[in-house]
Structure formats: C-alpha cells, structure tokens
NUVO-114361 format. One record per atom (N, C-alpha, C): residue in three letters; x, y, z. Coordinates in steps of 0.02 Angstrom, whole numbers, padded with zeros to 5 digits, always signed. Example, Ala and Ser with C-alpha at 12.3 -4.5 7.8 and 13.67 -1.06 7.14 Angstrom:
ala+00660-00284+00390
ala+00615-00225+00390
ala+00660-00165+00390
ser+00642-00112+00354
ser+00684-00053+00357
ser+00645+00002+00394
REM end
This chain:
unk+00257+00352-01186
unk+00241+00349-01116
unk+00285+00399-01079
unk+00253+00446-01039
unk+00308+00475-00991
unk+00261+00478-00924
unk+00323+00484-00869
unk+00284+00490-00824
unk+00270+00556-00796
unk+00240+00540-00732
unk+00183+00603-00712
unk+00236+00653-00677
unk+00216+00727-00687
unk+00253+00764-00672
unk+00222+00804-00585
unk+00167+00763-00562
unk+00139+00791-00519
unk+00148+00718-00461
unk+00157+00758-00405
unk+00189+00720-00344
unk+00116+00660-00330
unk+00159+00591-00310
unk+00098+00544-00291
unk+00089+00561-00227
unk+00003+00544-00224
unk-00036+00554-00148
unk-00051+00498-00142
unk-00022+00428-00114
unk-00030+00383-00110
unk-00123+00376-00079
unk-00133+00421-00036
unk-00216+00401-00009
unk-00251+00392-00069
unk-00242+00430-00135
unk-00286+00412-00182
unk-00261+00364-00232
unk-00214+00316-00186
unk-00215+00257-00230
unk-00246+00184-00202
unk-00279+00145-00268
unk-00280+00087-00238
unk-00244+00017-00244
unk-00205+00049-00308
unk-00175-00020-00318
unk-00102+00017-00366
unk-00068-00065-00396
unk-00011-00043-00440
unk+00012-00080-00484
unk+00035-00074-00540
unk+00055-00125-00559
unk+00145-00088-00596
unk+00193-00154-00596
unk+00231-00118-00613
unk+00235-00152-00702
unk+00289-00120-00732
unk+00300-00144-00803
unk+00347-00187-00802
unk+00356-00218-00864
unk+00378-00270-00855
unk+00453-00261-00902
unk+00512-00299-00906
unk+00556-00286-00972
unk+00541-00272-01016
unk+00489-00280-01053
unk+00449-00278-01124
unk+00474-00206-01152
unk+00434-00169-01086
unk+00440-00098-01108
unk+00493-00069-01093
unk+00501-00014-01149
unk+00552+00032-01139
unk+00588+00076-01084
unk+00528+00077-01046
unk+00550+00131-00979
unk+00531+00110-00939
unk+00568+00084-00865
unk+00531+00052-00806
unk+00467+00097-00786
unk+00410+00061-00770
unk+00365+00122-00713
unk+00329+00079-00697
unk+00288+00123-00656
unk+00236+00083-00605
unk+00171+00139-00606
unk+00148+00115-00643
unk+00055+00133-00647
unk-00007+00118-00597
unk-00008+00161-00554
unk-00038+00168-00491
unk-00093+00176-00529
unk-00158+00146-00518
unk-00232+00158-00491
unk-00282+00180-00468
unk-00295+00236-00485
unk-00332+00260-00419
unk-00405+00240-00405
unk-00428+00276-00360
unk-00490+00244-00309
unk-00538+00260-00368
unk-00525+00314-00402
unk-00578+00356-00464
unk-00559+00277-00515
unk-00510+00222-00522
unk-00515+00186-00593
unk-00467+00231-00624
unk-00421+00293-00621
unk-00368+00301-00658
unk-00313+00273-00664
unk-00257+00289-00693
unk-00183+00271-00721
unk-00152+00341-00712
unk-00090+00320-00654
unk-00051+00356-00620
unk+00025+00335-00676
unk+00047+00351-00735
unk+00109+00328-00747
unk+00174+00377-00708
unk+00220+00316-00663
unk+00260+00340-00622
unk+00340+00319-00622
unk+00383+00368-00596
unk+00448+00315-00620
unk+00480+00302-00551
unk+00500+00237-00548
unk+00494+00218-00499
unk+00557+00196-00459
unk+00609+00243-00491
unk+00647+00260-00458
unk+00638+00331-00394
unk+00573+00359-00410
unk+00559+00404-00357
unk+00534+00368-00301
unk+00577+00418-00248
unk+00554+00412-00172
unk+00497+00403-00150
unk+00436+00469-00170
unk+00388+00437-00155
unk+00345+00394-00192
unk+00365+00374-00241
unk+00324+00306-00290
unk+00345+00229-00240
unk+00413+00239-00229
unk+00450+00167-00166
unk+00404+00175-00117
unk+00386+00243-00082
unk+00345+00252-00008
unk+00282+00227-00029
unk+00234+00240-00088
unk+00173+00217-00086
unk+00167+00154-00097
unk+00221+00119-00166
unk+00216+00040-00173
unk+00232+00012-00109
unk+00287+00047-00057
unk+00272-00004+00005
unk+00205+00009+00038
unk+00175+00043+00042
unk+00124+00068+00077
unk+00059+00010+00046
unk+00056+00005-00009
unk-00008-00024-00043
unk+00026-00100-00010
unk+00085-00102-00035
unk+00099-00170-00002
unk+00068-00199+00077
unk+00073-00159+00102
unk+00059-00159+00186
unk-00005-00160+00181
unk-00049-00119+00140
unk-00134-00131+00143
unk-00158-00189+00144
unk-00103-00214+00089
unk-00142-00281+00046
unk-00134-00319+00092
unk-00081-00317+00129
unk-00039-00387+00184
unk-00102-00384+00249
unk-00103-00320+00277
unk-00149-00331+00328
unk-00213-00336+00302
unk-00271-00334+00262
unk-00296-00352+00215
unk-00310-00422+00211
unk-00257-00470+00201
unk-00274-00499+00184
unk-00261-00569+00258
unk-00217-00547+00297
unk-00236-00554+00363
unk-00292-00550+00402
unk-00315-00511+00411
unk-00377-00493+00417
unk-00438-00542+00390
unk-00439-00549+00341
unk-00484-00602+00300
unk-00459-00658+00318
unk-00398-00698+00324
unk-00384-00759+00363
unk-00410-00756+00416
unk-00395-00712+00463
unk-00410-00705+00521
unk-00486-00724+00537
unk-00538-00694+00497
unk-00607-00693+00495
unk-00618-00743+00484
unk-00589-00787+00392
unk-00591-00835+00406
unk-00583-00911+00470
unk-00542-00912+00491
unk-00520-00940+00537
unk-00558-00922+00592
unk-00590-00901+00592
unk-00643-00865+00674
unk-00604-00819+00724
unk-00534-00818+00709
unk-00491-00799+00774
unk-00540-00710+00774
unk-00569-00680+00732
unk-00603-00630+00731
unk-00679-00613+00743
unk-00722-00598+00765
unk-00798-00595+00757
unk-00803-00541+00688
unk-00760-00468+00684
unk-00778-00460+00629
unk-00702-00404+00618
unk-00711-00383+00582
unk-00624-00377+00542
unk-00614-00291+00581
unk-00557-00290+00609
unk-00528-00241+00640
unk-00517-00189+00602
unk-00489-00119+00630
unk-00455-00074+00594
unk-00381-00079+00607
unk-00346-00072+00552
unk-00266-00100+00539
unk-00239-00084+00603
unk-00240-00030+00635
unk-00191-00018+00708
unk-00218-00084+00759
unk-00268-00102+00770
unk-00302-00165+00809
unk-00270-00207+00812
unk-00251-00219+00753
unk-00218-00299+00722
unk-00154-00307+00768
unk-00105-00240+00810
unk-00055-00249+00856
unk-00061-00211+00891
unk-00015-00281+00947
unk-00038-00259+01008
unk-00011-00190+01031
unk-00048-00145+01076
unk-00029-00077+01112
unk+00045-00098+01142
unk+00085-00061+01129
unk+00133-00054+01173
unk+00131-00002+01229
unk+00153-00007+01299
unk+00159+00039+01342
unk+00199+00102+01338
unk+00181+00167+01349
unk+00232+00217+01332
unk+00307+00204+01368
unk+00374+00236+01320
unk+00424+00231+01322
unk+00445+00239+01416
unk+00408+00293+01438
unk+00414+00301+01497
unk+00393+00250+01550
unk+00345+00212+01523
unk+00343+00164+01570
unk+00375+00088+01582
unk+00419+00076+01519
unk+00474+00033+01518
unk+00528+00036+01555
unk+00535+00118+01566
unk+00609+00132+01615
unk+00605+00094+01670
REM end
C-alpha cells in the first residue's frame, strides 16, 4: 500500500473511510464520485481539510433529512440556508 502522490481535490470526493490498527500504515481511502480509492496519509493537511469537510456534508445532510422529516422543512435547502444571514460587519458598529 502507498499512498497517493497527487494532491486531494476534496470536490471529487464522496466519502472516506479510515484504516484501522490492523494495518500497517495509517490512511484514509477517500472515494470518489467516479466509485474510486483515493489511498491517503493522513497525517496530511489537506487529507485533515477534506475528512473535515466530508464530515460537515454528512452532518448537514443529515440535518436536513431530520429536518424534512420532522416537517420543520417543505423541501430540503441548500447548505448556506440552513444559517441564519448575518448582517454585514459594518452594520453591527
């Protein structure tokens, strides 16, 4: 197993999974939208930026579907929706 020598683009991921003790070398095998295997080590910066990132998909995601569930929705937002607008900095002064 080694990992990938080409930088992750998190947009073309959809998912992740990481390894477990078993194996020899920590990593985290990203997914992509194509059904590939991203092997990554996951002590890199941007492998941390995308696993938080997928994290955040899944969370609002799956908010979203409560939400629907629950009726508080008629039909499921786009992720910026989900919070509320804040007023620009200038108009707090």
């Amino acid at each position: 197993m080694s990992y990938t020598s080409r930088n992750i683009r998190c947009v073309f991921m959809k998912d992740y999974v990481e390894t477990t003790s078993a194996c020899s070398r920590p990593a985290v095998i990203f997914i992509t939208k194509r059904e590939q295997h991203v092997c990554a080590n996951p002590r890199d910066e941007r492998v941390q930026k995308c696993v938080l990132d997928l994290k955040l998909r899944s969370a609002i995601k799956d908010l979203r579907t409560l939400f629907l569930e629950k009726g508080y929705l008629e039909s499921a937002p786009s992720p910026p929706s989900l919070f509320p607008r804040l007023p620009p900095r200038w108009a707090l002064a």
